[in-house]
LOGUZA-869808 format. One record per residue: x, y, z of N, C-alpha, C, O, CB in turn. Coordinates in nm, 3 decimals. Glycine has a CB too. Example, Ala and Ser with C-alpha at 12.3 -4.5 7.8 and 13.67 -1.06 7.14 Angstrom:
PT      nX      nY      nZ     caX     caY     caZ      cX      cY      cZ      oX      oY      oZ     cbX     cbY     cbZ
PT   1.319  -0.569   0.780   1.230  -0.450   0.780   1.320  -0.330   0.780   1.424  -0.332   0.846   1.131  -0.447   0.905
PT   1.285  -0.225   0.708   1.367  -0.106   0.714   1.290   0.003   0.787   1.341   0.114   0.804   1.408  -0.060   0.572
END
This chain:
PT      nX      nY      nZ     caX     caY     caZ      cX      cY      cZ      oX      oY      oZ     cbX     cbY     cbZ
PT   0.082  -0.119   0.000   0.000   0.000   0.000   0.087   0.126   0.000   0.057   0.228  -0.062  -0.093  -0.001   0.120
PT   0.195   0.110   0.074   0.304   0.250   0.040   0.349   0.272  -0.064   0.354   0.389  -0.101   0.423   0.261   0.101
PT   0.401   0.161  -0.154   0.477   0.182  -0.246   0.414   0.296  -0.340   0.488   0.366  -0.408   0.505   0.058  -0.305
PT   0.264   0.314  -0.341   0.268   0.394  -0.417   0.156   0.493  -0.352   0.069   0.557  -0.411   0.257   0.338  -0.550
PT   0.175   0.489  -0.259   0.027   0.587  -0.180   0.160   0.681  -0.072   0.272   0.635  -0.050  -0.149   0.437  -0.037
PT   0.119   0.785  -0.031   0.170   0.895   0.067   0.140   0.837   0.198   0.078   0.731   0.207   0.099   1.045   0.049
PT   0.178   0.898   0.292   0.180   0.858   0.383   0.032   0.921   0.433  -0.015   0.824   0.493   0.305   0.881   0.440
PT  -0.054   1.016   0.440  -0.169   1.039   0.506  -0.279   0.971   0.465  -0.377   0.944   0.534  -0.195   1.158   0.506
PT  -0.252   0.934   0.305  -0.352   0.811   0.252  -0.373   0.688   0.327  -0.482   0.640   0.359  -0.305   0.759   0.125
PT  -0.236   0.633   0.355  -0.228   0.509   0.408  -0.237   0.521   0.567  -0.257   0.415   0.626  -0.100   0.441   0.357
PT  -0.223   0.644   0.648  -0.304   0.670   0.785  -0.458   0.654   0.767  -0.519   0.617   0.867  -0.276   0.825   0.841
PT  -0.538   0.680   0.640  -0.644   0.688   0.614  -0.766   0.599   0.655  -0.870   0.591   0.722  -0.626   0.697   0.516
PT  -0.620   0.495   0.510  -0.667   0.373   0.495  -0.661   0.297   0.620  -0.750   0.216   0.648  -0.603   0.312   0.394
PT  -0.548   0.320   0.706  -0.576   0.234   0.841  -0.681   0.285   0.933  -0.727   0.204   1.013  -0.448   0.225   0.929
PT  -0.729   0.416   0.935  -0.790   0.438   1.007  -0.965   0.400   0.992  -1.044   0.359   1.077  -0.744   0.551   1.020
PT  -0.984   0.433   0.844  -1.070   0.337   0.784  -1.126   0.195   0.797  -1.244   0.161   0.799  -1.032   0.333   0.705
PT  -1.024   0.126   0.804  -1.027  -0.023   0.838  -1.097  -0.038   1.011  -1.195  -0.087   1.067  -0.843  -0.089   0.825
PT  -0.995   0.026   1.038  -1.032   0.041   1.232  -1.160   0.038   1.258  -1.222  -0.039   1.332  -0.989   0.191   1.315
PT  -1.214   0.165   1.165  -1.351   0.209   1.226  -1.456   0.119   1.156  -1.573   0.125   1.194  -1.385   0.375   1.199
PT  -1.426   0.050   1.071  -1.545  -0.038   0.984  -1.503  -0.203   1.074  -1.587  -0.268   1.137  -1.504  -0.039   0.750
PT  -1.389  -0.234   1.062  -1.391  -0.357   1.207  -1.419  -0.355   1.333  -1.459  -0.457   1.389  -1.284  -0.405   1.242
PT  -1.405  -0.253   1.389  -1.388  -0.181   1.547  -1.303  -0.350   1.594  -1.373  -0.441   1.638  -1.600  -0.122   1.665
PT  -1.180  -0.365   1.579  -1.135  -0.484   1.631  -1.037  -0.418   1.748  -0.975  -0.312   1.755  -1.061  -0.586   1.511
PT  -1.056  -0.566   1.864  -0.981  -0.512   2.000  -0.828  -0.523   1.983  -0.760  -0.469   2.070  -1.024  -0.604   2.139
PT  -0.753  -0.599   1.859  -0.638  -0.561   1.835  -0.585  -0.517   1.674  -0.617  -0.557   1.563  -0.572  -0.663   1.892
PT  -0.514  -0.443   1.711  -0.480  -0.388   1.517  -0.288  -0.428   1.486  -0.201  -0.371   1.551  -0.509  -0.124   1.494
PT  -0.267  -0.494   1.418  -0.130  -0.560   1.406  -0.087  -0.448   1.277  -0.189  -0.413   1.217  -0.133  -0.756   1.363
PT   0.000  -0.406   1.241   0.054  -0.320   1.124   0.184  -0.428   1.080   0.294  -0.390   1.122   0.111  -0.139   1.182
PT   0.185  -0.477   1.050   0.366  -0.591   0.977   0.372  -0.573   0.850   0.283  -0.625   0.783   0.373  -0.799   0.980
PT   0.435  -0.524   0.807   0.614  -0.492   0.851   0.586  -0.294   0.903   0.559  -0.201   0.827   0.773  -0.519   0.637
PT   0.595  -0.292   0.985   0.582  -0.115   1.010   0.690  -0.035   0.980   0.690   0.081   0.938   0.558  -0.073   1.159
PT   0.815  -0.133   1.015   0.970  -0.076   0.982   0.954  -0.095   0.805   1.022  -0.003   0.761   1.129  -0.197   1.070
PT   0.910  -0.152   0.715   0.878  -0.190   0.574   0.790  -0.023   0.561   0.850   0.067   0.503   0.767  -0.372   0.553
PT   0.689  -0.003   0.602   0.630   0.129   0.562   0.663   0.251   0.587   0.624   0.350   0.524   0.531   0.137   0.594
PT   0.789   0.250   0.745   0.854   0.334   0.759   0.981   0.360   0.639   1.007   0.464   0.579   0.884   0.311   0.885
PT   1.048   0.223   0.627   1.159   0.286   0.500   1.063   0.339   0.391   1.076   0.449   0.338   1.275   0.152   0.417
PT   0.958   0.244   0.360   0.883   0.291   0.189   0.911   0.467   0.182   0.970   0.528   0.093   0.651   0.253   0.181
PT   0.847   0.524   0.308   0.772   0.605   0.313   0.896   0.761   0.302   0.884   0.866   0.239   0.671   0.568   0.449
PT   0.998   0.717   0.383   1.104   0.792   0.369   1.175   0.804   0.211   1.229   0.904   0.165   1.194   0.737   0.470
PT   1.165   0.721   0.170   1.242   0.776   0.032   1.121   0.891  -0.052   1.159   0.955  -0.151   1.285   0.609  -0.090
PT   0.984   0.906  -0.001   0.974   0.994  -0.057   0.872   1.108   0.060   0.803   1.203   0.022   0.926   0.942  -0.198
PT   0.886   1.077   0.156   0.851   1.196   0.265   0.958   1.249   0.388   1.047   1.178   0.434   0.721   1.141   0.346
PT   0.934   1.365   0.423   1.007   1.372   0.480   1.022   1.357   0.643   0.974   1.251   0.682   1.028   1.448   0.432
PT   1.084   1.448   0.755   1.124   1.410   0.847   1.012   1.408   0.925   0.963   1.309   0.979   1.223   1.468   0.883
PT   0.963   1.552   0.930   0.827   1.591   1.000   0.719   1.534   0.912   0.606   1.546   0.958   0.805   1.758   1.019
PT   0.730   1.476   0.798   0.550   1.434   0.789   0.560   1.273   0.813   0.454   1.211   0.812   0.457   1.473   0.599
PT   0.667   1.209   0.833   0.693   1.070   0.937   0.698   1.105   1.040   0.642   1.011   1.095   0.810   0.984   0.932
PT   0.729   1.193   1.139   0.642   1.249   1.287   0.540   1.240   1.309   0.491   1.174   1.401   0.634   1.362   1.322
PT   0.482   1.305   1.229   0.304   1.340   1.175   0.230   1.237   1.184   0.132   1.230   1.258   0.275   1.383   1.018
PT   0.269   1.149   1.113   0.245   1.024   1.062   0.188   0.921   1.165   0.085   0.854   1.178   0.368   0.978   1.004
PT   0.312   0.944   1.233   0.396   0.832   1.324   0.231   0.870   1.478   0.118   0.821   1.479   0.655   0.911   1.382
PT   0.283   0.955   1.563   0.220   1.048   1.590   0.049   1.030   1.602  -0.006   0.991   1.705   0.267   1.132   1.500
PT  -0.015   1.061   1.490  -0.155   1.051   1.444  -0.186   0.945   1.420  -0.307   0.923   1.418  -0.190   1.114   1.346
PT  -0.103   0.846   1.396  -0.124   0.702   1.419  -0.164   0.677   1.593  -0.269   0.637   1.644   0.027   0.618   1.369
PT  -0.075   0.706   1.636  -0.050   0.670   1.812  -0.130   0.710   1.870  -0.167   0.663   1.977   0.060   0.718   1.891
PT  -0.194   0.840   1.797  -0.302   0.908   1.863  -0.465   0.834   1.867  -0.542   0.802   1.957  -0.305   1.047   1.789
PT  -0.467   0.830   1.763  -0.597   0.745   1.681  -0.602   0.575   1.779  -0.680   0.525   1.859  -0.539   0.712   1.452
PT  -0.500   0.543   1.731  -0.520   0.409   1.844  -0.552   0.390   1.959  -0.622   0.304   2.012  -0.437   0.349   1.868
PT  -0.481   0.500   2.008  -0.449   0.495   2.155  -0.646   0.585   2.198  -0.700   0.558   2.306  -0.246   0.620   2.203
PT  -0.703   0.663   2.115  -0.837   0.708   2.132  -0.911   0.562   2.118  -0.995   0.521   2.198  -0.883   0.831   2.015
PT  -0.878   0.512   2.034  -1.019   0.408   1.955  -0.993   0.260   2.111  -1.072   0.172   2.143  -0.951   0.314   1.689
PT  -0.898   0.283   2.152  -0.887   0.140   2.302  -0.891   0.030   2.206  -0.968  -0.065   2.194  -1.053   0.115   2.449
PT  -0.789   0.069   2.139  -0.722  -0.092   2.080  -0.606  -0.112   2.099  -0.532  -0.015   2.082  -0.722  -0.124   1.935
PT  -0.538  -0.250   2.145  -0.419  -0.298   2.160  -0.321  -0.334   1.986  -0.333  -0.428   1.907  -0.455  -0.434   2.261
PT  -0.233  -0.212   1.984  -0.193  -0.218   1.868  -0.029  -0.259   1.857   0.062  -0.207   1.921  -0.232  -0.091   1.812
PT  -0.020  -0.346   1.779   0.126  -0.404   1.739   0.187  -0.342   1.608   0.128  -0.340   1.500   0.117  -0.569   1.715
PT   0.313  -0.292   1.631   0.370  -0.251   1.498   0.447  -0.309   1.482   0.540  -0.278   1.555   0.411  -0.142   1.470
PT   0.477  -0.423   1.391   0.539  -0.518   1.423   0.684  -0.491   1.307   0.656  -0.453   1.194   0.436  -0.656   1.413
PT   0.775  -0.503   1.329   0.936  -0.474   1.225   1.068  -0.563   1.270   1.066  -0.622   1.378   1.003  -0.287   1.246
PT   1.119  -0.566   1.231   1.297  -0.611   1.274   1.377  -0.516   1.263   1.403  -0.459   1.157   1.376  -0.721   1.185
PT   1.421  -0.490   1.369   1.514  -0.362   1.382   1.604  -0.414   1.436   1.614  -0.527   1.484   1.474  -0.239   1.454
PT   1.691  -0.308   1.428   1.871  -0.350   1.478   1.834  -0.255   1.613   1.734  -0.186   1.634   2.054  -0.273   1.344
PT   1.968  -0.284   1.706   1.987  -0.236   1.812   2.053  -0.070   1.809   2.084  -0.003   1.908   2.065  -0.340   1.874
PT   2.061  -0.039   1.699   2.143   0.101   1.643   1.965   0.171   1.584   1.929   0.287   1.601   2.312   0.057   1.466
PT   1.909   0.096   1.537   1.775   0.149   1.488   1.640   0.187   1.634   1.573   0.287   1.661   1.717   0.007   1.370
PT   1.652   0.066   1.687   1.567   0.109   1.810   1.655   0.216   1.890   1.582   0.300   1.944   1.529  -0.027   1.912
PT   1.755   0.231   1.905   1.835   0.364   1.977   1.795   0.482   1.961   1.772   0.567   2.047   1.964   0.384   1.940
PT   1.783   0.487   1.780   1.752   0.638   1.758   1.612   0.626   1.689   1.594   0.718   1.610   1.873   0.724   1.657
PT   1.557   0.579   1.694   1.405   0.586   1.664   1.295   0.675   1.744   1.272   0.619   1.852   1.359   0.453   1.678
PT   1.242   0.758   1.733   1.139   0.814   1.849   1.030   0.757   1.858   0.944   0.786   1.942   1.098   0.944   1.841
PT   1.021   0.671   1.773   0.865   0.555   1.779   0.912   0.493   1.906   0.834   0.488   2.001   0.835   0.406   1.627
PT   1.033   0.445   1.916   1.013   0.363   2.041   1.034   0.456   2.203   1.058   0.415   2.316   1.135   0.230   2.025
PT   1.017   0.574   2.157   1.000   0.669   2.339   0.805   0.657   2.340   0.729   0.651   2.437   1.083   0.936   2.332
PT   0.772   0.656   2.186   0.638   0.703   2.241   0.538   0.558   2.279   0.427   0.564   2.333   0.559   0.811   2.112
PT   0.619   0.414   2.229   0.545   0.299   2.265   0.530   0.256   2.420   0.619   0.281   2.502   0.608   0.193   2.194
PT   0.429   0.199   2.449   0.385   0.154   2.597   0.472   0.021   2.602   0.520   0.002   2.714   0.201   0.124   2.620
PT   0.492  -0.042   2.539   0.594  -0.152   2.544   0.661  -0.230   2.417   0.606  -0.241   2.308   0.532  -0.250   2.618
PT   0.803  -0.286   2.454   0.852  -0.339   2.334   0.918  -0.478   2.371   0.998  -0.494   2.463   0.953  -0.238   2.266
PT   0.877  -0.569   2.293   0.877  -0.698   2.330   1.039  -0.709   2.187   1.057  -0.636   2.090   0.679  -0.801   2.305
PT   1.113  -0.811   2.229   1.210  -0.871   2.139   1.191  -1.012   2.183   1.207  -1.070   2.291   1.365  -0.813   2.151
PT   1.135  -1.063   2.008   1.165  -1.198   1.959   1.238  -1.244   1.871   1.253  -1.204   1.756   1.087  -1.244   1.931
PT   1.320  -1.393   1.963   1.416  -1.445   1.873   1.443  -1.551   1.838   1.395  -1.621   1.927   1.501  -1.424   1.892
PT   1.497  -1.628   1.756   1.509  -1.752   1.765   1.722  -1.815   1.715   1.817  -1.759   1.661   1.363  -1.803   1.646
PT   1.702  -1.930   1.767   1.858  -1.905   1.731   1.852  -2.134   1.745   1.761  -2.194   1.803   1.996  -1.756   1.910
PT   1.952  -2.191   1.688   1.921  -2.330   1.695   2.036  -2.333   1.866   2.111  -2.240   1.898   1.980  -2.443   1.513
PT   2.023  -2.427   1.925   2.069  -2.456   2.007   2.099  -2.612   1.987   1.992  -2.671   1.979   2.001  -2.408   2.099
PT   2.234  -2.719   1.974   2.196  -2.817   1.951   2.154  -2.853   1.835   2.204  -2.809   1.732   2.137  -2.834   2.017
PT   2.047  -2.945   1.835   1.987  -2.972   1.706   1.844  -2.917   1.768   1.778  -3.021   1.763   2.000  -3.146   1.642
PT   1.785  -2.849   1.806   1.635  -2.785   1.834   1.655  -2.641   1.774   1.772  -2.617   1.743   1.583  -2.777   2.014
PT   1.558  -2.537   1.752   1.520  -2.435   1.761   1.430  -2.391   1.862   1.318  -2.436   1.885   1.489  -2.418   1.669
PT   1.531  -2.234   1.961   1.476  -2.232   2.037   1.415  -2.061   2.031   1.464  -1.981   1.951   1.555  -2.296   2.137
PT   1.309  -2.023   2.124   1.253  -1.904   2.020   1.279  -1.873   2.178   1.273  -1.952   2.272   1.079  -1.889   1.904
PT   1.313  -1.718   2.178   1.318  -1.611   2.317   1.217  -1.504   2.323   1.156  -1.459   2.227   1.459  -1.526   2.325
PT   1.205  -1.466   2.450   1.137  -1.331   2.439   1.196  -1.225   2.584   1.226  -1.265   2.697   0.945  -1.365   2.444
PT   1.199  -1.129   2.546   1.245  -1.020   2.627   1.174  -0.930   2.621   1.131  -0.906   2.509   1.356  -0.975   2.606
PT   1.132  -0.847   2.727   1.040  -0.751   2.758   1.173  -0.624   2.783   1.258  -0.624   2.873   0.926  -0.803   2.903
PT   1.155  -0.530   2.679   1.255  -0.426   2.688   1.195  -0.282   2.745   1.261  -0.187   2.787   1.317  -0.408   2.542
PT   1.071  -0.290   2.736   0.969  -0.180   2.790   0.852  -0.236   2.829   0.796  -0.324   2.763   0.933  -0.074   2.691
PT   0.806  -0.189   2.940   0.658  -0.237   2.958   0.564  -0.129   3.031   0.492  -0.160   3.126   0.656  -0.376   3.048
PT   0.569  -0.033   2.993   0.503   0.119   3.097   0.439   0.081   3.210   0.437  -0.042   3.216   0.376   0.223   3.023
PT   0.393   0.124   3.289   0.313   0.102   3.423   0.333  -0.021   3.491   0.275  -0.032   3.599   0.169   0.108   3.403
PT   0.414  -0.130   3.446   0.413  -0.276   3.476   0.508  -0.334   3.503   0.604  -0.319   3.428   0.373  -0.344   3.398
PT   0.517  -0.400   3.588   0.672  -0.474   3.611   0.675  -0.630   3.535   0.580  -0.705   3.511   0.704  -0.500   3.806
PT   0.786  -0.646   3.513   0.815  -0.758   3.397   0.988  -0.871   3.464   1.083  -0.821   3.524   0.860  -0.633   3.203
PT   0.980  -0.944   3.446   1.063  -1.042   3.470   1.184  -1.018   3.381   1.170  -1.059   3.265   0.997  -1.170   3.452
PT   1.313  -0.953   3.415   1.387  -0.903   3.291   1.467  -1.072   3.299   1.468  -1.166   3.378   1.507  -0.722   3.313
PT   1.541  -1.031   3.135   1.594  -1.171   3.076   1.511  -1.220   2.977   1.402  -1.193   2.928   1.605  -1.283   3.180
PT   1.598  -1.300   2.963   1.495  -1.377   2.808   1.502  -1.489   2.846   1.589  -1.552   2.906   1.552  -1.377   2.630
PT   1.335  -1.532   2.780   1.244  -1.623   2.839   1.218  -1.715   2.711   1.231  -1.667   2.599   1.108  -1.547   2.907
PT   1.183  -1.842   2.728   1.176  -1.961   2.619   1.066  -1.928   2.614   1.009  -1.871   2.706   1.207  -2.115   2.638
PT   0.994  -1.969   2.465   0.835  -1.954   2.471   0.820  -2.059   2.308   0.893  -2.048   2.210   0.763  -1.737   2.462
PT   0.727  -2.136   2.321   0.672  -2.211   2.213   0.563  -2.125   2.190   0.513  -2.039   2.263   0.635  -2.361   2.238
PT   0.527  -2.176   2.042   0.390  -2.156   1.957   0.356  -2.245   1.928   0.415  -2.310   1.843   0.378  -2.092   1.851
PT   0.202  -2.301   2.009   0.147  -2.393   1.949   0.025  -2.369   1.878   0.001  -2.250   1.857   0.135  -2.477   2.027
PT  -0.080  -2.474   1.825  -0.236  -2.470   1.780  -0.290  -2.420   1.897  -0.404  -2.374   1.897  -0.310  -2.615   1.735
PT  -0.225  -2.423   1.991  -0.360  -2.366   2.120  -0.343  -2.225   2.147  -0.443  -2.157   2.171  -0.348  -2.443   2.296
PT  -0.190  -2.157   2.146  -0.169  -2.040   2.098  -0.010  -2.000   2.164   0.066  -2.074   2.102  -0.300  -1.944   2.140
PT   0.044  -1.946   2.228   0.181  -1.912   2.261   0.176  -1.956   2.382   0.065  -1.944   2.435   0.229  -1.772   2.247
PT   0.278  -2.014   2.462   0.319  -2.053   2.585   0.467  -2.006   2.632   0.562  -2.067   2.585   0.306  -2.196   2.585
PT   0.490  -1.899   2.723   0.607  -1.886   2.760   0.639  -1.885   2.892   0.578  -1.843   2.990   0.646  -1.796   2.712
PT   0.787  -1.958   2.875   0.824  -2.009   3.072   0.936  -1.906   3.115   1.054  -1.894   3.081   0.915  -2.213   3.107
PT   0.872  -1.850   3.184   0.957  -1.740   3.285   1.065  -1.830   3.320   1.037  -1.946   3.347   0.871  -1.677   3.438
PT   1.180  -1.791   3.322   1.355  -1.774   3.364   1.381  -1.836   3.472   1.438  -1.944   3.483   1.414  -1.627   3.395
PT   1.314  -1.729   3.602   1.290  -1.738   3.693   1.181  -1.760   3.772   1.184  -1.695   3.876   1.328  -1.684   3.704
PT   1.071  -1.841   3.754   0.965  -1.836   3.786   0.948  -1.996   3.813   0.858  -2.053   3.874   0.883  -1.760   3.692
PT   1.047  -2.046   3.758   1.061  -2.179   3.817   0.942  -2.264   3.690   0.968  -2.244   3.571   1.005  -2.178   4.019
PT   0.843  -2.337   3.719   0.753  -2.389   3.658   0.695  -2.339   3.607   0.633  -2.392   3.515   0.699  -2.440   3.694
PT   0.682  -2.220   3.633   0.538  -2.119   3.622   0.532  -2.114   3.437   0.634  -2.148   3.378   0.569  -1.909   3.716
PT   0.471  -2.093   3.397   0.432  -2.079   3.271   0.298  -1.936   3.238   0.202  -1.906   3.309   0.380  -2.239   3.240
PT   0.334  -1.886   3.137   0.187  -1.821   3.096   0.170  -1.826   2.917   0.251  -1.816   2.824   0.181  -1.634   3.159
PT   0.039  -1.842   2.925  -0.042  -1.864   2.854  -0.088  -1.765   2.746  -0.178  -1.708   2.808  -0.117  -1.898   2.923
PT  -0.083  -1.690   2.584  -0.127  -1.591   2.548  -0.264  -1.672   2.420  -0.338  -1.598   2.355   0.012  -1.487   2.498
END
C-alpha cells in the first residue's frame, strides 16, 4: 500500500479499516517496511506526523496495537517511535543443539513490572506458551 500511496492516505486507509472492524487488536507488519517505503519519498516531520496521528488514533479508539518490524539495536536507539510505545517486546530464535529455540524479552513495559531476561516460549495450535527464567515452573499462557 506505500509503495505507491503517501503517507496520510495510508493513515487513512488504516484508520478506515479500524472504524469499519472496530477490532480489539490492530497488528501493522512490517511497520519498519512502511517506515523505509515512506522515507524515500517523505520527509522528516511528515513521518512524525504520521507516526504520531497514528498513536493518537489508536491509543483514542482502546485498541491494543502491534507494529510489528525487525530492527537492529542502532535502529531502536535512535528511533522516536520507540520513546512514544507503551511496550517493546524482542523476539528471537537461534538453533541450540539440534532444536530451535525461540526467546522473548520484555525491553519496555510502561506502568508494569516484567521479569527481565529472556524467556523460552513455544507456539502452538492452542496459541503461545512462555516459561519465565525465573519463575521456576510457572508458565503463561497468550
Amino acid at each position: 500500500m506505500v509503495e505507491d500511496r503517501k503517507l496520510e492516505a495510508v493513515l487513512e486507509a488504516i484508520i478506515q479499516q479500524v472504524k469499519t472492524l472496530n477490532p480489539a487488536v490492530v497488528v501493522v507488519d512490517s511497520f519498519r517496511t512502511v517506515i523505509r517505503r515512506a522515507q524515500a519519498t517523505a520527509d522528516e516531520l511528515d513521518m512524525q506526523l504520521f507516526v504520531q496521528r497514528l498513536a493518537q488514533f489508536l491509543t483514542s479508539w482502546e485498541t491494543t496495537s502491534f507494529l510489528v518490524g525487525e530492527y537492529s539495536p542502532e535502529e531502536m536507539r535512535d528511533n522516536p517511535l520507540f520513546t512514544i510505545a507503551d511496550g517493546l517486546l524482542w523476539l528471537s530464535q537461534r538453533t541450540e543443539r539440534n532444536s530451535v529455540v525461540r526467546k522473548l524479552q520484555i525491553l519496555k513495559l510502561r506502568g508494569q513490572g516484567s521479569v527481565p531476561g529472556l524467556h523460552t516460549f513455544h507456539i502452538r495450535d492452542s496459541g503461545l506458551q512462555a516459561f519465565s527464567r525465573t519463575l521456576g515452573g510457572s508458565t503463561a499462557r497468550m
